[in-house]
MARDREN-659692 format. One record per residue (C-alpha): z, y, x; residue in three letters. Coordinates in steps of 0.1 Angstrom, whole numbers, plus 5000, padded with zeros to 4 digits. Each point is the difference from the previous one (the first is absolute). Example, Ala and Ser with C-alpha at 12.3 -4.5 7.8 and 13.67 -1.06 7.14 Angstrom:
# MARDREN-659692
<node><zz>5078</zz><yy>4955</yy><xx>5123</xx><residu>ALA</residu></node>
<node><zz>4993</zz><yy>5034</yy><xx>5014</xx><residu>SER</residu></node>
***
This chain:
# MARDREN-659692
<node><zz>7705</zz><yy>1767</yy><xx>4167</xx><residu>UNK</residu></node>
<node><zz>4968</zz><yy>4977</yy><xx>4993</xx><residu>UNK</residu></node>
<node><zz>4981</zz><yy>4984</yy><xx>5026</xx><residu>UNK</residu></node>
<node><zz>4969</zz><yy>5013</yy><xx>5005</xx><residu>UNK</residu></node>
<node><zz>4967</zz><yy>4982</yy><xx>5004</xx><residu>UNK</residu></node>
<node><zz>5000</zz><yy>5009</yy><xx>5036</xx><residu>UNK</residu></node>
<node><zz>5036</zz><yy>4990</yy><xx>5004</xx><residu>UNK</residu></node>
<node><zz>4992</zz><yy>4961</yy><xx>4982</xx><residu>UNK</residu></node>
<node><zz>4967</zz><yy>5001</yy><xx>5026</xx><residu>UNK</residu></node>
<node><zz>5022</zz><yy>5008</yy><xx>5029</xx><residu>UNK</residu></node>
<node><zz>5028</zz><yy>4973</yy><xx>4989</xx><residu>UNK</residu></node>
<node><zz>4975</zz><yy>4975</yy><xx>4997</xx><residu>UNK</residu></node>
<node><zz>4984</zz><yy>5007</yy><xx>5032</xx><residu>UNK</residu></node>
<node><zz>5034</zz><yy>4996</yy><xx>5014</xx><residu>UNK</residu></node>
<node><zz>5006</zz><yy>4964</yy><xx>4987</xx><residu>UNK</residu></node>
<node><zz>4963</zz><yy>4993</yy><xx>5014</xx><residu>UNK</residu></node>
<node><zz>5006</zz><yy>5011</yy><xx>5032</xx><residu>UNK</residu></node>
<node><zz>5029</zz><yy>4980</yy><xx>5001</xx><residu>UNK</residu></node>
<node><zz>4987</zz><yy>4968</yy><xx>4987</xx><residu>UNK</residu></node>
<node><zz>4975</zz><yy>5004</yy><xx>5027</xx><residu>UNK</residu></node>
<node><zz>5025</zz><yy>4999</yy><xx>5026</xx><residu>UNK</residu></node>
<node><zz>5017</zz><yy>4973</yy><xx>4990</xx><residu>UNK</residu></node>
<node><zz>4968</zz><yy>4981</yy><xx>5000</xx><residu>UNK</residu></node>
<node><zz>4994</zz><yy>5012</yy><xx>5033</xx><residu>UNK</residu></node>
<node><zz>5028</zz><yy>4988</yy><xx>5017</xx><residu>UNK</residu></node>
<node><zz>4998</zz><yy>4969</yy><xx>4979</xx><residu>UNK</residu></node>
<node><zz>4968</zz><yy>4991</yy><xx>5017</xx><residu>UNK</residu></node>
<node><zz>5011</zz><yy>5010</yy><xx>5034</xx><residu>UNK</residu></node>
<node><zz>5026</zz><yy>4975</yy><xx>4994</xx><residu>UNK</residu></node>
<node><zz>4981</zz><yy>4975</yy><xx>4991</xx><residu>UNK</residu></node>
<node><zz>4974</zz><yy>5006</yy><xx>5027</xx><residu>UNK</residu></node>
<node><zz>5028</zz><yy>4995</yy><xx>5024</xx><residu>UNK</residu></node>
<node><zz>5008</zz><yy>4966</yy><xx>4987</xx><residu>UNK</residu></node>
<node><zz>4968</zz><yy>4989</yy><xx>5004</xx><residu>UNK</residu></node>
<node><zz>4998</zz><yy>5011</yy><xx>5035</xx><residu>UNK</residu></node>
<node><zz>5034</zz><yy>4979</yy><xx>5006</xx><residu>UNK</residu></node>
<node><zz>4984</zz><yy>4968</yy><xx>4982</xx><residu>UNK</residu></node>
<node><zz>4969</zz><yy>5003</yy><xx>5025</xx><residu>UNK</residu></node>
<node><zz>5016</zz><yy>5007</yy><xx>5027</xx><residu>UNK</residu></node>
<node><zz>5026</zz><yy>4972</yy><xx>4990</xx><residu>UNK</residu></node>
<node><zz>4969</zz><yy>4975</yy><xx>4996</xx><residu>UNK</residu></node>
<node><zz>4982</zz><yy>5010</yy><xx>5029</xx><residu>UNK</residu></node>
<node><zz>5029</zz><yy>4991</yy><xx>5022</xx><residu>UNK</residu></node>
<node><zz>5003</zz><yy>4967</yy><xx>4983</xx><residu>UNK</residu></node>
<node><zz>4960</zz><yy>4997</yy><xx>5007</xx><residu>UNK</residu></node>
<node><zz>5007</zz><yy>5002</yy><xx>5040</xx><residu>UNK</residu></node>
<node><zz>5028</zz><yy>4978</yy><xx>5000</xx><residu>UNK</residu></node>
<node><zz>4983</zz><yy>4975</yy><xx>4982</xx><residu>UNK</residu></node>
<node><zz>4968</zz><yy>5002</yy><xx>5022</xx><residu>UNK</residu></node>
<node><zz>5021</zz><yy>5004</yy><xx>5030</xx><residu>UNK</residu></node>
<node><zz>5017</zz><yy>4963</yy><xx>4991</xx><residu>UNK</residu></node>
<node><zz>4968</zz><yy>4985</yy><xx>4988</xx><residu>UNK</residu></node>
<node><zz>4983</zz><yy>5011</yy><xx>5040</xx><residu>UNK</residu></node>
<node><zz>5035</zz><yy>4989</yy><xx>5022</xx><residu>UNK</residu></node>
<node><zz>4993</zz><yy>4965</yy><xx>4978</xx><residu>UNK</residu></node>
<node><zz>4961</zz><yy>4999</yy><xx>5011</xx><residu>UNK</residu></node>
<node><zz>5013</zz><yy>5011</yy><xx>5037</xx><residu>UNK</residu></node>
<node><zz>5027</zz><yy>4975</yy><xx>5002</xx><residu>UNK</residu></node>
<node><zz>4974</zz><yy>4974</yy><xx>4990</xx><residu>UNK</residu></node>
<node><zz>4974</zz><yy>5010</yy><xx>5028</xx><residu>UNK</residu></node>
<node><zz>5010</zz><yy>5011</yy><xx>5036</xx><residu>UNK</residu></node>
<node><zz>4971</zz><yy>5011</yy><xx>5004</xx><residu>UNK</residu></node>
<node><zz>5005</zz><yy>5029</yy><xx>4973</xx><residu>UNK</residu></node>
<node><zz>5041</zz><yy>4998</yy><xx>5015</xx><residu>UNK</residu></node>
<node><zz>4983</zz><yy>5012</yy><xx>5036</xx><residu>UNK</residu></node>
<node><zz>4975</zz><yy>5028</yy><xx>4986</xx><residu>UNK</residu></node>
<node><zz>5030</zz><yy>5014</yy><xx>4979</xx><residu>UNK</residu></node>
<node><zz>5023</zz><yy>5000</yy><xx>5032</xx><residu>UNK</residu></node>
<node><zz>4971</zz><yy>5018</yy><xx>5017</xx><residu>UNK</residu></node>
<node><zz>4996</zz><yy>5024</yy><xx>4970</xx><residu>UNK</residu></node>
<node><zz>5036</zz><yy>5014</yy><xx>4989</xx><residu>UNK</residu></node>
<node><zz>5013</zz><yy>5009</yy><xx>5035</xx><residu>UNK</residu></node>
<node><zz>4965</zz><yy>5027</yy><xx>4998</xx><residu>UNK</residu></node>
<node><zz>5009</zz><yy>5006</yy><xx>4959</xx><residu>UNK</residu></node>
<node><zz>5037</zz><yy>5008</yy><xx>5001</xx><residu>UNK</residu></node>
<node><zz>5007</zz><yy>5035</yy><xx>5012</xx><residu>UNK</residu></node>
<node><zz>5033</zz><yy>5004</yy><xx>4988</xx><residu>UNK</residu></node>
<node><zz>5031</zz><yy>4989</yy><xx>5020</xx><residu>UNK</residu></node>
<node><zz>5017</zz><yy>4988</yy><xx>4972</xx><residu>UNK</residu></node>
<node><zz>4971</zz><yy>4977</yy><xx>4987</xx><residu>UNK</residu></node>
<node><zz>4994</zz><yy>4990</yy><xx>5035</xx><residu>UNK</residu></node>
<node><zz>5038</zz><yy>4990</yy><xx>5001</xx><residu>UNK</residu></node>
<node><zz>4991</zz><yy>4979</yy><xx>4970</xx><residu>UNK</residu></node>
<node><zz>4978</zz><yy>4978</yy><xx>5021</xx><residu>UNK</residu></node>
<node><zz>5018</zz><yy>5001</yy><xx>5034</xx><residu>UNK</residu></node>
<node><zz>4976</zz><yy>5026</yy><xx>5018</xx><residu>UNK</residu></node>
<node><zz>5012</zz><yy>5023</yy><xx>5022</xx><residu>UNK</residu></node>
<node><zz>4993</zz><yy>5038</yy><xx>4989</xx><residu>UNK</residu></node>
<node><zz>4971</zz><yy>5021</yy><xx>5007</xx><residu>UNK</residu></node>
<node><zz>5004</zz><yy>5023</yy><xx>5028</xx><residu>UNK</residu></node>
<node><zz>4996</zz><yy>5033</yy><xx>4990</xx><residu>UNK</residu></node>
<node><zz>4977</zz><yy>5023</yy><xx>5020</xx><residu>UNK</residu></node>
<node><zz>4995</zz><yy>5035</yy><xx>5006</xx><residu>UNK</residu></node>
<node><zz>5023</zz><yy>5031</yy><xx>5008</xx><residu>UNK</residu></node>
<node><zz>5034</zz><yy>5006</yy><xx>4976</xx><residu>UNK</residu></node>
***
């Protein structure tokens, strides 16, 4: 049996809809890339900045003695406070 002008519409529509979901997920894809490669360079970003400030605190006690002051009221997680040789935070209230 021919196809009827409906039924070529209705294929077409098909292959559209299609195409359009394959661009869809193409550009979530992508978009998740770029997420990784930000969050990729801002992690580089700290660990640069964080070398270029132990170098300016090694190189001035004064700064050394503010940042001892500092990280001890910073770090609130026992593991980073490990890290640094603090003791962990007591924890308060009922449980």
């Amino acid at each position: 049996m021919p196809q009827t002008q409906l039924d070529k519409l209705s294929e077409k529509i098909a292959k559209a809809d299609s195409a359009a979901a394959r661009a869809a997920q193409k550009a979530k894809s992508l978009k998740a890339q770029a997420n990784l490669l930000k969050r990729k360079e801002d992690t580089k970003k700290k660990i640069l900045y964080g070398a270029a400030v132990m170098k300016l605190f090694e190189d001035d006690s004064s700064l050394q003695a503010r940042l001892d002051t500092f990280m001890p009221k910073f770090l609130t997680r026992d593991s980073d406070r490990a890290v640094f040789g603090l003791l962990p935070l007591e924890k308060t209230g009922a449980q």
